[in-house]
C-alpha positions in Angstrom: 0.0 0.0 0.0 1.1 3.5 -1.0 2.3 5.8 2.1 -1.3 8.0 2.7 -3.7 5.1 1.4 -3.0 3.1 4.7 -4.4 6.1 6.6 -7.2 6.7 4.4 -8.4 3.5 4.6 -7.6 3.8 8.2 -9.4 7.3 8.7 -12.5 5.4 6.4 -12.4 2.9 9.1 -12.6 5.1 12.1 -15.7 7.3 10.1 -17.4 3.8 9.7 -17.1 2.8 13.0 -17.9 6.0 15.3 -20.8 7.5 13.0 -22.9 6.0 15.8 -20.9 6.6 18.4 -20.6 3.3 19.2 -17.4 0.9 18.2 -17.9 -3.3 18.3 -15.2 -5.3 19.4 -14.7 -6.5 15.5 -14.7 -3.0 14.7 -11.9 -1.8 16.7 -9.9 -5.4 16.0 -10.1 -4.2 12.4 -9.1 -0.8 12.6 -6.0 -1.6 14.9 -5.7 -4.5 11.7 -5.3 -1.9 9.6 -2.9 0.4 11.5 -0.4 -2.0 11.1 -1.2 -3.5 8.0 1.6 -1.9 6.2 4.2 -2.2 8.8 4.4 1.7 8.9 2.4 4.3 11.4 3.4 7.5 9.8 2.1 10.9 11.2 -1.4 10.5 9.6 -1.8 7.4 11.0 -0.7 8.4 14.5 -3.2 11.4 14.5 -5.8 9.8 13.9 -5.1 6.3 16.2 -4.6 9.2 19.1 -8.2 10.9 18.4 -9.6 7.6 18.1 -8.3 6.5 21.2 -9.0 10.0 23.0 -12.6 9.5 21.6 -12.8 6.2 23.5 -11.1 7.3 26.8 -13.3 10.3 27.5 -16.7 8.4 26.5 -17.4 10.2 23.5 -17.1 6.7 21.7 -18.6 3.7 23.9 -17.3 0.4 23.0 -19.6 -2.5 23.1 -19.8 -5.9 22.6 -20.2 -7.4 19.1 
């Protein structure tokens, strides 16, 4: 994968997954999948991993079973 497609398909993911505000346990599995999918976590990727993960430590985001 091209550096910038892994973190737009990574940042297509992350949209996917918290338009509801809610993230499954198969969601977040494949979204950390495809963080490291292409053995690289450049700046893009780390941006958007640390909003993701801010969203889910301060509630914004509930995780729930899937």
């Amino acid at each position: 994968m091209k550096s910038g497609e892994s973190g737009k398909r990574l940042g297509e993911l992350i949209k996917k997954a918290c338009d509801d505000l809610e993230i499954t346990t198969s969601e977040y599995k494949e979204i950390m999948s495809a963080a490291g999918e292409d053995s690289l976590e450049d700046e893009q990727e780390k941006s958007l991993l640390s909003q993701f993960h801010q969203m889910i430590s301060n509630g914004t985001i509930k995780r729930i079973p899937s």
